[in-house]
ChimeraX commands (.cxc) that place a marker at each C-alpha (Angstrom):
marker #1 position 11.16,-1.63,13.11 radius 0.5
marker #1 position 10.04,-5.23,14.20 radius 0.5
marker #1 position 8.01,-6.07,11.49 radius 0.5
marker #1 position 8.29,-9.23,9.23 radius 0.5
marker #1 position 7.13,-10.14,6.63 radius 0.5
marker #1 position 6.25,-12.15,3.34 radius 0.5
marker #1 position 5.28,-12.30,-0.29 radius 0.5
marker #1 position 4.00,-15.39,-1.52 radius 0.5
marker #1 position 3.08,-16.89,-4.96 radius 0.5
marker #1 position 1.99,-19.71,-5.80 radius 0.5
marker #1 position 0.88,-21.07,-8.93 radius 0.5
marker #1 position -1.87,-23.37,-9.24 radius 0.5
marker #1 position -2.73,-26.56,-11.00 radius 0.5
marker #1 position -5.16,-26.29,-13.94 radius 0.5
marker #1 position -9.18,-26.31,-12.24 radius 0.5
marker #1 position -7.75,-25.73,-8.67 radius 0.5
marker #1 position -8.23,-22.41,-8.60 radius 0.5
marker #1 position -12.16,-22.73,-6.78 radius 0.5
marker #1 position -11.09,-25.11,-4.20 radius 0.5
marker #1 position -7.59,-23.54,-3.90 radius 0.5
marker #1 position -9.37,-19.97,-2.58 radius 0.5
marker #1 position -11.89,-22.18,-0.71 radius 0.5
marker #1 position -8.96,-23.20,1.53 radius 0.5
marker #1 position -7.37,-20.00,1.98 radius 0.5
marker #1 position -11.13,-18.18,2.73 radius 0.5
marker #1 position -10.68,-20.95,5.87 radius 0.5
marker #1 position -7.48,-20.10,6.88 radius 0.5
marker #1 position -7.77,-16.57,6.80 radius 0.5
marker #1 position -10.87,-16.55,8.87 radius 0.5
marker #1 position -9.14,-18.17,11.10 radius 0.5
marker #1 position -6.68,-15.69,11.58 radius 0.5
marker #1 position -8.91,-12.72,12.11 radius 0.5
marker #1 position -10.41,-14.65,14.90 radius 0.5
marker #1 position -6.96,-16.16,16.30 radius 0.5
marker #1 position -3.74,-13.80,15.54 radius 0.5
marker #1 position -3.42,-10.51,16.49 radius 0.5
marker #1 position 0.25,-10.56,15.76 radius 0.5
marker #1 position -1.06,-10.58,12.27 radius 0.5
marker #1 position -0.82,-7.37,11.18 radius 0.5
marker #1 position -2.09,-8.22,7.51 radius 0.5
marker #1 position -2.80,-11.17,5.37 radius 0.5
marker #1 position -3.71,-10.16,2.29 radius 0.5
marker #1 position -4.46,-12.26,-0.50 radius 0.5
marker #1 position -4.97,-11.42,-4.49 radius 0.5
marker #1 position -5.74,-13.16,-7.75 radius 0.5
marker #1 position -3.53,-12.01,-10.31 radius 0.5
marker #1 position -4.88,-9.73,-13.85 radius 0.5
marker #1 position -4.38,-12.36,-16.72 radius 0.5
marker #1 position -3.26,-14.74,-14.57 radius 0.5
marker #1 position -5.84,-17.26,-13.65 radius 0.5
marker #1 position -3.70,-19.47,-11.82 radius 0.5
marker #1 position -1.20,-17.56,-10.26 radius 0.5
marker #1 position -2.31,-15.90,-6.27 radius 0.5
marker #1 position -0.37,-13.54,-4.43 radius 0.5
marker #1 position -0.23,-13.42,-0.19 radius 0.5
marker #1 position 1.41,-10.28,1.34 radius 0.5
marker #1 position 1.62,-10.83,5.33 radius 0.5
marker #1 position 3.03,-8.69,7.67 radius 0.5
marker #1 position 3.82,-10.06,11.15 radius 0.5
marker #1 position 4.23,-7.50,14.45 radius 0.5
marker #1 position 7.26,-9.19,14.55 radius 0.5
marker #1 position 9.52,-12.83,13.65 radius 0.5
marker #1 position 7.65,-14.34,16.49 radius 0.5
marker #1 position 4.06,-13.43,15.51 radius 0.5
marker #1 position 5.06,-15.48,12.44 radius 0.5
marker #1 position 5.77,-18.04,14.36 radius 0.5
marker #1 position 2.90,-18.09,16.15 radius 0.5
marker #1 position 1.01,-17.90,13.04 radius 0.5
marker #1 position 2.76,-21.29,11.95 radius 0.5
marker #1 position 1.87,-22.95,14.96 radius 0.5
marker #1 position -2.02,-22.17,14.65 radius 0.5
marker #1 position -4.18,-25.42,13.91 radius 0.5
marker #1 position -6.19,-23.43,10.43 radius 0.5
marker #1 position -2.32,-22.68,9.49 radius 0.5
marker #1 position -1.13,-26.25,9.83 radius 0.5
marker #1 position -4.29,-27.28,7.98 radius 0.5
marker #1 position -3.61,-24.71,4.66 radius 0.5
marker #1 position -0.17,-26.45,4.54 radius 0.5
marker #1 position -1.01,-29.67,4.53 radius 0.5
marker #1 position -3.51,-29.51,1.79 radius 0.5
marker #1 position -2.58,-27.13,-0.38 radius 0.5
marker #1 position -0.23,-29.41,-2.28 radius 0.5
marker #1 position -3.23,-30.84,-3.39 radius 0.5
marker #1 position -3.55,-27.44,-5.75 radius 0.5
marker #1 position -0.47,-25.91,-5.54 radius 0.5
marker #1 position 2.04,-26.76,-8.75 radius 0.5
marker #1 position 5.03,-24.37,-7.51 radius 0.5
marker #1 position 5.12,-21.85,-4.63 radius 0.5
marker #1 position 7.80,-18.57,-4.28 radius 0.5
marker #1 position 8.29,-17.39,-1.19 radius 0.5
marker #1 position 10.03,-14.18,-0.34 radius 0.5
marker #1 position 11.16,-12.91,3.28 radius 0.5
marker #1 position 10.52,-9.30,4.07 radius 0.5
marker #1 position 12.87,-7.41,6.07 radius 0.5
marker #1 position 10.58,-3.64,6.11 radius 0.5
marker #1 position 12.56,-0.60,6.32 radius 0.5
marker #1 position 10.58,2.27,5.31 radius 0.5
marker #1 position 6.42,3.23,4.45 radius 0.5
marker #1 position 3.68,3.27,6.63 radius 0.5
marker #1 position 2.36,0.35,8.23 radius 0.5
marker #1 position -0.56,-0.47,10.46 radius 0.5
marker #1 position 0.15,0.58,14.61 radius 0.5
marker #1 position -1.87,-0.78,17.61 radius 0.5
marker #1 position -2.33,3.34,18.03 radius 0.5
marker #1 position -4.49,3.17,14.83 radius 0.5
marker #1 position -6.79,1.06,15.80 radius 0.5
marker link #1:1,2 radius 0.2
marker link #1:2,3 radius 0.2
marker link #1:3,4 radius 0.2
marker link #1:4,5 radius 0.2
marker link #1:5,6 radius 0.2
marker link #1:6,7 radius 0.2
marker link #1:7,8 radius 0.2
marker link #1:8,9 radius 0.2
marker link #1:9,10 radius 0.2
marker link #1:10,11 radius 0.2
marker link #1:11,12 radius 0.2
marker link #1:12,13 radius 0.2
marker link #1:13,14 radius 0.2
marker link #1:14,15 radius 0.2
marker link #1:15,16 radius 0.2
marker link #1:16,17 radius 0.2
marker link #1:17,18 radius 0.2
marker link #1:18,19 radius 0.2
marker link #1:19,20 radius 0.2
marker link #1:20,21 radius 0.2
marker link #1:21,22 radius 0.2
marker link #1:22,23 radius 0.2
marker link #1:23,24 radius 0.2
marker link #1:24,25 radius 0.2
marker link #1:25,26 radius 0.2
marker link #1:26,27 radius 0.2
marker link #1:27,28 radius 0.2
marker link #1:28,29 radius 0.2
marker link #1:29,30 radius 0.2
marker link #1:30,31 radius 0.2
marker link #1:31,32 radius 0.2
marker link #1:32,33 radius 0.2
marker link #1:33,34 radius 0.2
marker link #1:34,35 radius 0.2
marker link #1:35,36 radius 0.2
marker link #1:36,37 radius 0.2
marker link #1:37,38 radius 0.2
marker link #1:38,39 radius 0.2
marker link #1:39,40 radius 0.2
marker link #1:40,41 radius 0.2
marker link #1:41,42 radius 0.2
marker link #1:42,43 radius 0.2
marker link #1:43,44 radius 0.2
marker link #1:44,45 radius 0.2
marker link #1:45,46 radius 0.2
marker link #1:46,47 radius 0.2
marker link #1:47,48 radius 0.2
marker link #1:48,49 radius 0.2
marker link #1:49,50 radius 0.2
marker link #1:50,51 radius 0.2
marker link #1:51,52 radius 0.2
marker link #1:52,53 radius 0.2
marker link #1:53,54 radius 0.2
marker link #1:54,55 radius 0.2
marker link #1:55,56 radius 0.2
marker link #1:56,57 radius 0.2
marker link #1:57,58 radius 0.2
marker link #1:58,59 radius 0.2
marker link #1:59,60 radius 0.2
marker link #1:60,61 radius 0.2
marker link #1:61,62 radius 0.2
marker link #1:62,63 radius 0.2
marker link #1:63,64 radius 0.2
marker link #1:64,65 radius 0.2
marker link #1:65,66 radius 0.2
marker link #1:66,67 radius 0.2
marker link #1:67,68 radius 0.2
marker link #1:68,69 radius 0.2
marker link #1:69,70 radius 0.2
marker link #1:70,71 radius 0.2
marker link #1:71,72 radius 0.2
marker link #1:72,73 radius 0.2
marker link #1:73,74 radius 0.2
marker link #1:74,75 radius 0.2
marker link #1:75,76 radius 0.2
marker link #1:76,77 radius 0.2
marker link #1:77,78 radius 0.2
marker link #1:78,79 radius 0.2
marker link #1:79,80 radius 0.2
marker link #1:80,81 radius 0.2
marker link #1:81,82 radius 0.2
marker link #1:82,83 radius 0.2
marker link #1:83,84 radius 0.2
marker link #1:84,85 radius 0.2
marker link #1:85,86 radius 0.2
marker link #1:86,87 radius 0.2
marker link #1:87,88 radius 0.2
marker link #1:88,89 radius 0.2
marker link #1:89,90 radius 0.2
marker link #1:90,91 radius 0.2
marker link #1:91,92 radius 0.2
marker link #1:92,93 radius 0.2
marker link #1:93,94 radius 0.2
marker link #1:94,95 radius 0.2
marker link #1:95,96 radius 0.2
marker link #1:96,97 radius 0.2
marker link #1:97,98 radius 0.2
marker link #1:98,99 radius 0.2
marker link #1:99,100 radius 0.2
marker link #1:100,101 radius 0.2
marker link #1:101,102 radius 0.2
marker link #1:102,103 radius 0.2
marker link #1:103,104 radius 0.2
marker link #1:104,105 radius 0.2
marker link #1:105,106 radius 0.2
view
């Protein structure tokens, strides 16, 4: 399977949380319009958690993740979310088994 992919935290500064999902409703548009490689991009507030947000991506493969680094809206959400961000997790996803979306799906 050449999927990749990642889970991402990140918790937040105290207010940031408006302009924090402000950024990422940019960035994400951006994808739909620019990434196909981009499988999914998913991101989630957290129950009880106001200032923690998970992101689950999942890449056709390493180098649509790399391609998805590249992208201008991509370099922009990394470059300005320190302004929100207090402390960021980031795990790398190596899938081995489930179901997972196909270009024969779609």
């Amino acid at each position: 399977m050449a999927n990749y992919g990642l889970f991402v935290r990140f918790t937040l500064r105290d207010g940031a949380g408006e302009a924090f999902d402000a950024l990422v409703e940019q960035t994400a548009a951006g994808i739909r319009a620019h990434e196909p490689g981009t499988l999914i991009y998913s991101c989630h507030t957290v129950e009880d958690a106001p200032n923690e947000r998970t992101f689950y991506e999942l890449y056709a493969d390493q180098a649509a993740f790399e391609e998805h680094e590249r992208q201008p809206h991509t370099r922009h959400f990394l470059a300005e979310r320190s302004k929100y961000v207090e402390k960021t997790e980031v795990d790398r996803l190596q899938p081995y088994a489930g179901k997972y979306p196909t270009e024969a799906e779609k």
